[in-house]
LODO-663787 format. One record per residue (C-alpha): residue in one letter; residue number from 1; x, y, z. Coordinates in Angstrom, 1 decimal. Layout:
A/NUM/X/Y/Z
...
# end
This chain:
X/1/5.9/21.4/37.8
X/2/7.5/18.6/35.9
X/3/5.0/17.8/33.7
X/4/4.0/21.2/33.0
X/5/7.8/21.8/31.9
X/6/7.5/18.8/29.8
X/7/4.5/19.9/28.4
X/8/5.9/23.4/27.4
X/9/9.1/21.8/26.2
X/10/7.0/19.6/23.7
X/11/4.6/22.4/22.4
X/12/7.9/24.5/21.8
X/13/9.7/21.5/20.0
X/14/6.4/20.7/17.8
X/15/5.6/24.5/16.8
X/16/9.5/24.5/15.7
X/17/9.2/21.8/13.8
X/18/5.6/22.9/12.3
X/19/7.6/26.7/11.5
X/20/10.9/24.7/9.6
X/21/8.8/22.2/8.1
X/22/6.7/25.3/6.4
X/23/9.9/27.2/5.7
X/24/11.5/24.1/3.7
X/25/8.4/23.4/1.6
X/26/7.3/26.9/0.6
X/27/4.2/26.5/2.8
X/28/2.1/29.8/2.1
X/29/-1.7/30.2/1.8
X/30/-1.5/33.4/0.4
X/31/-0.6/31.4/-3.3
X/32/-4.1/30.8/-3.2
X/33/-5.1/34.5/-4.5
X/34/-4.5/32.7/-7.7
X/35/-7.4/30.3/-7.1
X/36/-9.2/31.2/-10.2
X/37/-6.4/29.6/-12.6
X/38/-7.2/26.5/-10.9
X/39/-10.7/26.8/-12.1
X/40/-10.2/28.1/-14.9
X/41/-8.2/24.9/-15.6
X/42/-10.5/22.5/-14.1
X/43/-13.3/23.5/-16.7
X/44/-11.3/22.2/-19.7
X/45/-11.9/18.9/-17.8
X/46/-15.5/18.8/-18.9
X/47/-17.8/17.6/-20.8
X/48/-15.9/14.1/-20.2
X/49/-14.9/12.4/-23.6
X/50/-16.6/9.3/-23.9
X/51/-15.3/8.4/-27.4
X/52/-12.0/6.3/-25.8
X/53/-14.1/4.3/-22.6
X/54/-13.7/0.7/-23.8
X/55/-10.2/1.4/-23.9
X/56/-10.2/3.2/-20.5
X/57/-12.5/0.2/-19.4
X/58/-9.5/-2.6/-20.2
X/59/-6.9/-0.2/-18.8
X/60/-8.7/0.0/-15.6
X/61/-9.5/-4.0/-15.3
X/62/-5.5/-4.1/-16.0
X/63/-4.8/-1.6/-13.2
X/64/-7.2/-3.7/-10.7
X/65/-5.4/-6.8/-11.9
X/66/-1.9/-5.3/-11.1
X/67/-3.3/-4.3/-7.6
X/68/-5.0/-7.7/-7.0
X/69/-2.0/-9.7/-8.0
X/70/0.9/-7.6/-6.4
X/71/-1.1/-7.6/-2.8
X/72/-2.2/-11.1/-3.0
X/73/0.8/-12.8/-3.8
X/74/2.9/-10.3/-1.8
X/75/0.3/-11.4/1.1
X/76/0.9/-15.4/0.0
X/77/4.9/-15.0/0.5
X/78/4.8/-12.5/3.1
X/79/2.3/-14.8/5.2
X/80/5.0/-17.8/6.2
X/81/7.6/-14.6/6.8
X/82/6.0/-13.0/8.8
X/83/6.2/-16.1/11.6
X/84/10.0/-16.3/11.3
X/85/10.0/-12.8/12.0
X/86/7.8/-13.0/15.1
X/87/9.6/-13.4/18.6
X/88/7.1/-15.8/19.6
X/89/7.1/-18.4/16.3
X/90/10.5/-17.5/15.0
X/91/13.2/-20.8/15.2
X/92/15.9/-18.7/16.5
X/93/16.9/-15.1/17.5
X/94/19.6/-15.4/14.5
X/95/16.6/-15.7/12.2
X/96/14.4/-13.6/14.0
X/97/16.9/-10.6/13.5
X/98/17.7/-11.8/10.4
X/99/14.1/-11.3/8.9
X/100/13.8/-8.3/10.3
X/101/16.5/-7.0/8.4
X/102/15.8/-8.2/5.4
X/103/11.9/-7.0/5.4
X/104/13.3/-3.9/7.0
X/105/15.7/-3.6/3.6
X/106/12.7/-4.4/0.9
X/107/10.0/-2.6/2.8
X/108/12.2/0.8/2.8
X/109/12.2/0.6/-1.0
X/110/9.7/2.6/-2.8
X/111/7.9/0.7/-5.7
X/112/8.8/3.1/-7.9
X/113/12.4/2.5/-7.6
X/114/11.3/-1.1/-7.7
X/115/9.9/-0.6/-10.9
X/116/12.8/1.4/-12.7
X/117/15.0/-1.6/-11.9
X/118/12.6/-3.5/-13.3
X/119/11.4/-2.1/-16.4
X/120/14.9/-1.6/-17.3
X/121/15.4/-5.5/-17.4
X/122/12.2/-6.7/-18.3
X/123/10.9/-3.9/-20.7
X/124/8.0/-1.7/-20.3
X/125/4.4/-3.3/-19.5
X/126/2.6/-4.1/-16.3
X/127/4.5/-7.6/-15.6
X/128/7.5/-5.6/-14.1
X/129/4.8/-3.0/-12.2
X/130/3.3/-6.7/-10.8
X/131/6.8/-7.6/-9.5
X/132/7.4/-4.3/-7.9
X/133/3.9/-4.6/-5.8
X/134/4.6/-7.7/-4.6
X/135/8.3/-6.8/-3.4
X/136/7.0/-4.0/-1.2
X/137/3.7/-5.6/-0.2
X/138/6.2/-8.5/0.9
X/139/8.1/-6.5/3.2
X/140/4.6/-4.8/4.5
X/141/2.6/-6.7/5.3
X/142/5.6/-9.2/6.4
X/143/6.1/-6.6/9.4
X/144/2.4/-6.3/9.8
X/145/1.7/-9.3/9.9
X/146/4.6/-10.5/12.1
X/147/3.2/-7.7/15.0
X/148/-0.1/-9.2/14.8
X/149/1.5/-12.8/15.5
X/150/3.4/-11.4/18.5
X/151/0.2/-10.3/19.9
X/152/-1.7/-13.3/19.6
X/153/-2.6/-15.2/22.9
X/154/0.1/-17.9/23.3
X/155/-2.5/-20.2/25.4
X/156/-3.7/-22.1/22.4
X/157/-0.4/-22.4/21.0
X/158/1.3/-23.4/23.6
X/159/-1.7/-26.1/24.5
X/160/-0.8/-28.0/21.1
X/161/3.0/-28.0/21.5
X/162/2.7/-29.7/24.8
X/163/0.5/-32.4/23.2
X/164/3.4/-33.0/20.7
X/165/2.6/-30.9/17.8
X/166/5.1/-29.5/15.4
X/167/5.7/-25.4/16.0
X/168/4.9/-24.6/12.5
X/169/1.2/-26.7/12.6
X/170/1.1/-25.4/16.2
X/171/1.5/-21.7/15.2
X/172/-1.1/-22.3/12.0
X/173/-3.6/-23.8/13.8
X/174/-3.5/-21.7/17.1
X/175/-2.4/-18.2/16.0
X/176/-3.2/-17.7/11.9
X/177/-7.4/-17.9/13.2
X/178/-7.0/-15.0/15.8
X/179/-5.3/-12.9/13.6
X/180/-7.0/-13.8/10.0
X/181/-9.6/-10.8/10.4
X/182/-6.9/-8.7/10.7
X/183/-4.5/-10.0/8.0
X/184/-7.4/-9.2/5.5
X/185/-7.9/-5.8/7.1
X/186/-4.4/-5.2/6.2
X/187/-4.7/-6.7/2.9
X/188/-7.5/-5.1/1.5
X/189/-6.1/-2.0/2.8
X/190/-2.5/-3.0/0.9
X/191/-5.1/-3.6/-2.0
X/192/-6.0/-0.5/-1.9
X/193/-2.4/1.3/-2.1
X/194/-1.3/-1.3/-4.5
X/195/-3.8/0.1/-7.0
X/196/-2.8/3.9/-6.1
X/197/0.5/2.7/-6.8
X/198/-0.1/0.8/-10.0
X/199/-1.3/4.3/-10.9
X/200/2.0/6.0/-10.4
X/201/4.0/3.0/-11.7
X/202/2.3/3.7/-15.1
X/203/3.8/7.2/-15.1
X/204/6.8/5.6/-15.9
X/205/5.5/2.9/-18.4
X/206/3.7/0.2/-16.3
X/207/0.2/-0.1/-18.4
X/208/-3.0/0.0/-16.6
X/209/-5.1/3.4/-16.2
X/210/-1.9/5.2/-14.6
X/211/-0.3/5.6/-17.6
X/212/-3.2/6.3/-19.8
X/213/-4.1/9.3/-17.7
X/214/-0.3/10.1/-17.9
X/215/-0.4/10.3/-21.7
X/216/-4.1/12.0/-21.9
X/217/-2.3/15.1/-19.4
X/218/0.8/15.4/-21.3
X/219/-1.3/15.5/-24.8
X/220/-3.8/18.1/-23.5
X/221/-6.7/15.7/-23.8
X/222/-8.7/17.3/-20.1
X/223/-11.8/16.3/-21.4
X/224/-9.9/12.4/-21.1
X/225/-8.3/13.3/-18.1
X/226/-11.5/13.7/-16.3
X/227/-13.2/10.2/-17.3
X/228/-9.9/8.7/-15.9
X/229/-9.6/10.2/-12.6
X/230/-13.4/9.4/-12.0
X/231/-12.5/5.4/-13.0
X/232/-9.6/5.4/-11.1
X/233/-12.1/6.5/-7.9
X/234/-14.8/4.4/-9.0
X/235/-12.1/1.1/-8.6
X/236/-10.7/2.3/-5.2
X/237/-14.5/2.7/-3.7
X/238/-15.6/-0.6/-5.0
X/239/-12.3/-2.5/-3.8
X/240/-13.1/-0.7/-0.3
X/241/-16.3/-1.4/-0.5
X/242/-15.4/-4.9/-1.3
X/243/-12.8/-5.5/1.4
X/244/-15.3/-3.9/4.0
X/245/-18.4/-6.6/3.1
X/246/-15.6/-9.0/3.6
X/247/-14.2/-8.5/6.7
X/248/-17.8/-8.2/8.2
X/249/-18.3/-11.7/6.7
X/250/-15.1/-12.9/8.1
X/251/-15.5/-11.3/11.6
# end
């Protein structure tokens, strides 16, 4: 009886929130009478323009290179975080609490806001888009990471500590090989959004393919707009392809 009331209770609770939820964001399905505008639109996309590709070719090497370098060296200085803010490898509960916080804090940042800040003080470009990767990737894959530490069988790590070895070799020698599959699961995955996000950070002036596509919608140029979009998919399947032939490798 209790569990049936419980169950009722939740299915009441999560229809509420489903009928609200629509309510607040205009949900309705009957907008779609209009469908044909949309296809009516989506034929000025093609026949894609070719004329501009070895432009669109640099701007997409620049978008994979802001990806690459905000998850990889937000992965390099989130790495040694991520074991002071694990219970099991951090000094101290001061410092344990105190990371938390702190990747708590960057991680709830949206890149975007990241890059305003940035742009603002460092001028338009993909150098302050870079920066504002790496500061959320750092609190990301910090808190990631960190739970991936915590779970790690504490046999091996304790077996070197009694034998006299420093925590810090103890916990890279011991833990960082049980988890490393994972950590690249995450990171080619943080790769991934890192290039979505590049994409968005040129909408406000970060360079890369992002802001190309921006400019080609706001001038009109569909025929452009279409060749970009296909890129952009094109670099997020082969990074995922990528990341999938290494983990295999790895694992």
């Amino acid at each position: 009886m209790w569990f049936r009331r419980t169950t009722l209770l939740t299915v009441v609770l999560l229809v509420s929130a489903i009928f609200v939820s629509m309510r607040l964001t205009e949900f309705d399905l009957s907008k779609f009478r209009d469908f044909r505008n949309m296809i009516d639109f989506l034929s000025q996309w093609f026949p894609m323009n070719y004329s501009a590709l070895p432009r669109m070719l640099r701007d997409s090497a620049e978008t994979l290179a802001m990806g690459f370098l905000g998850s990889i060296f937000g992965l390099m200085i989130a790495l040694p975080i991520s074991f002071l803010a694990a219970k099991n490898t951090s000094p101290s509960a001061f410092v344990f609490n105190l990371t938390r916080i702190l990747l708590s804090f960057v991680r709830s940042i949206p890149e975007i806001v990241f890059g305003l800040i940035l742009l603002t003080a460092l001028g338009l470009g993909p150098f302050p888009a870079v920066l504002a990767i790496i500061f959320h990737n750092i609190g990301v894959l910090g808190k990631l990471i960190s739970e991936l530490i915590e779970s790690a069988e504490s046999g091996p790590h304790e077996a070197m500590k009694a034998v006299g070895t420093k925590n810090w070799l103890a916990s890279l020698f011991s833990i960082l090989p049980q988890i490393w599959p994972n950590v690249l699961s995450q990171y080619f995955y943080r790769f991934e959004v890192a290039i979505r996000t590049s994409l968005i950070l040129g909408f406000i002036g970060g360079g890369g393919i992002g802001q190309r596509l921006f400019n080609d919608f706001k001038s009109f140029q569909y025929s452009s707009v279409s060749l970009d979009v296909f890129l952009i998919m094109l670099i997020v399947i082969i990074v995922d392809s990528f990341g999938s032939y290494v983990r295999n490798k790895v694992i």
